[in-house]
VOPAGU-226360 format. One line per 3 residues: number of its first residue (from 1); their letters; for each residue z, x, y of N, C-alpha, C. Coordinates in steps of 0.05 Angstrom, whole numbers, m for minus. Last residue first. Example, Ala and Ser with C-alpha at 12.3 -4.5 7.8 and 13.67 -1.06 7.14 Angstrom:
BEGIN
2	SA	142:257:m45:143:273:m21:157:258:1; 156:264:m114:156:246:m90:156:264:m66
***
This chain:
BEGIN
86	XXX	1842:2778:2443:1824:2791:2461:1829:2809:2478; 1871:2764:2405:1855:2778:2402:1840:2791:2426; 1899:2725:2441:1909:2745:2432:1901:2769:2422
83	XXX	1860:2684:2450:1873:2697:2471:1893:2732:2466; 1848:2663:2406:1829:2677:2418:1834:2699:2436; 1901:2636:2395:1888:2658:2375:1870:2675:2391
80	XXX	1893:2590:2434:1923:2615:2434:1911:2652:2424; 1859:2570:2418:1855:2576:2444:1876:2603:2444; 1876:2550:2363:1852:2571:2361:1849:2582:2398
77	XXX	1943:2550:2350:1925:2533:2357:1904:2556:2374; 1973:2566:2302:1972:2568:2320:1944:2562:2332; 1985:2542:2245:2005:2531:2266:1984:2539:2293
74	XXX	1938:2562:2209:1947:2530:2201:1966:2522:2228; 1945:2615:2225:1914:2595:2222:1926:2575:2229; 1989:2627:2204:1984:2631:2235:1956:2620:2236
71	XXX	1989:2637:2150:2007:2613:2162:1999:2616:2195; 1917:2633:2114:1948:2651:2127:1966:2633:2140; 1878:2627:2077:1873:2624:2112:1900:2640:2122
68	XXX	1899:2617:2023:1873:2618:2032:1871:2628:2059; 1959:2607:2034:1944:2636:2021:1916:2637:2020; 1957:2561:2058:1970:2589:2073:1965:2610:2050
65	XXX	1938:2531:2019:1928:2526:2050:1940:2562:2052; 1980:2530:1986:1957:2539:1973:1936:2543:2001; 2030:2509:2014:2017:2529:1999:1997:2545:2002
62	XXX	2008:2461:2021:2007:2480:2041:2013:2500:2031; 2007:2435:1972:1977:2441:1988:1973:2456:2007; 2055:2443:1954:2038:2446:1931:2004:2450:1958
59	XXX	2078:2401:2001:2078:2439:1996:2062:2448:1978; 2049:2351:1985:2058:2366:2008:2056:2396:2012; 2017:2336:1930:2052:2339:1939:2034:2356:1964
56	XXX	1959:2287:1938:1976:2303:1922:2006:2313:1935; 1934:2254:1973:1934:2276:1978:1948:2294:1964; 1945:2200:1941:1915:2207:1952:1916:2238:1961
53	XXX	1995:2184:1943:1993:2203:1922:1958:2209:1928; 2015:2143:1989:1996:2137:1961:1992:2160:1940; 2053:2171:2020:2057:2162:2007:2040:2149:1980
50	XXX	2014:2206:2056:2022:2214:2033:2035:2200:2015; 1985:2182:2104:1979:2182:2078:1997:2185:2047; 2019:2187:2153:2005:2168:2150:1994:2165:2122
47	XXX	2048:2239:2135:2060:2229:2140:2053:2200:2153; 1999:2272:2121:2018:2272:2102:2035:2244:2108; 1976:2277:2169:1956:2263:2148:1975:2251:2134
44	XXX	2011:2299:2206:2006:2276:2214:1990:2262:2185; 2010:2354:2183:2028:2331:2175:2027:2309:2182; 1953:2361:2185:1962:2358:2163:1994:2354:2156
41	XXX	1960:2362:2242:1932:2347:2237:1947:2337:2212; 1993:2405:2254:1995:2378:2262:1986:2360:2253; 1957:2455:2229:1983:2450:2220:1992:2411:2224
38	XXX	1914:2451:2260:1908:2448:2232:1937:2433:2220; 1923:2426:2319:1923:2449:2304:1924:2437:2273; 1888:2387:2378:1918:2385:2351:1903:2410:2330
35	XXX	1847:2369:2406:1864:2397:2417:1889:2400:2389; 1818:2341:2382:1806:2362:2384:1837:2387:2391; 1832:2275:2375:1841:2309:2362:1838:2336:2363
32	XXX	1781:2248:2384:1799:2252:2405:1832:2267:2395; 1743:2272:2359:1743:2286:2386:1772:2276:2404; 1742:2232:2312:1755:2264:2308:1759:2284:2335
29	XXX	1763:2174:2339:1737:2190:2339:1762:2215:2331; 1808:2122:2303:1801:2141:2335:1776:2159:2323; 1839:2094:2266:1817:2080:2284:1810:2106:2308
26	XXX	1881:2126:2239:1888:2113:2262:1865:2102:2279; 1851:2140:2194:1861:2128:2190:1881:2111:2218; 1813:2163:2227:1795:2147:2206:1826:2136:2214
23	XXX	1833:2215:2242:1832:2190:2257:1822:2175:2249; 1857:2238:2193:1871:2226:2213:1865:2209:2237; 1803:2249:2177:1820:2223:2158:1840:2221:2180
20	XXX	1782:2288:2213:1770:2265:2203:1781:2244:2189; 1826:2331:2204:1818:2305:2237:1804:2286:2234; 1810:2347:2156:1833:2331:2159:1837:2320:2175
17	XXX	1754:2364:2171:1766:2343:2136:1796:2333:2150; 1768:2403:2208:1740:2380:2204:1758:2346:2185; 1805:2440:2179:1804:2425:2207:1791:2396:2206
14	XXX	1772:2460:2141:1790:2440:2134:1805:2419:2158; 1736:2482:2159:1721:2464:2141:1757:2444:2141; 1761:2526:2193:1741:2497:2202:1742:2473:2192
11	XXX	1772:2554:2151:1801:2540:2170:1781:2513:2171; 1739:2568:2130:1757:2552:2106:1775:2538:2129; 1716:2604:2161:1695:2584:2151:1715:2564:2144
8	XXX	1760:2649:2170:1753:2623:2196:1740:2598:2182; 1760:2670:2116:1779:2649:2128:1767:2633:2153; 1705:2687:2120:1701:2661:2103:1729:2654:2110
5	XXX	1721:2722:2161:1693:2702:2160:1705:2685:2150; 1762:2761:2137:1761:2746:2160:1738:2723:2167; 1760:2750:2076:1755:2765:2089:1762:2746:2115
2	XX	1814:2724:2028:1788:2723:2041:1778:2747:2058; 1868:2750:1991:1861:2732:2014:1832:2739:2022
***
């Protein structure tokens, strides 16, 4: 698994990418997602998208998501995270 940096870098980057097609695909700005967690984001994607095969299988990505970054990236939402650390 990554170092702590480049996971935060990989959470972002994917945050970004997937609030961006979920509101692409419901007409909305990526701001108005801001508060939805990685996890939400990417079933909401799955579950407006996945039927075309545009995002490949489901688990095959979460997966591979939760060994890059970890499973507490992807569910717990970064206000929570902060709080805990601190």
């Amino acid at each position: 698994m990554p170092d702590d940096e480049t996971r935060q870098r990989i959470h972002l980057g994917l945050l970004t990418l997937v609030r961006s097609r979920v509101a692409f695909a419901l007409q909305l700005e990526p701001t108005d997602l801001s508060e939805m967690t990685l996890g939400k984001a990417l079933n909401l994607l799955f579950l407006l998208r996945g039927q075309t095969q545009e995002l490949g299988e489901y688990m095959p990505s979460l997966t591979a998501i939760y060994a890059l970054i970890g499973v507490d990236a992807v569910w717990v939402p970064q206000a929570e995270k902060k709080a805990v650390v601190q």
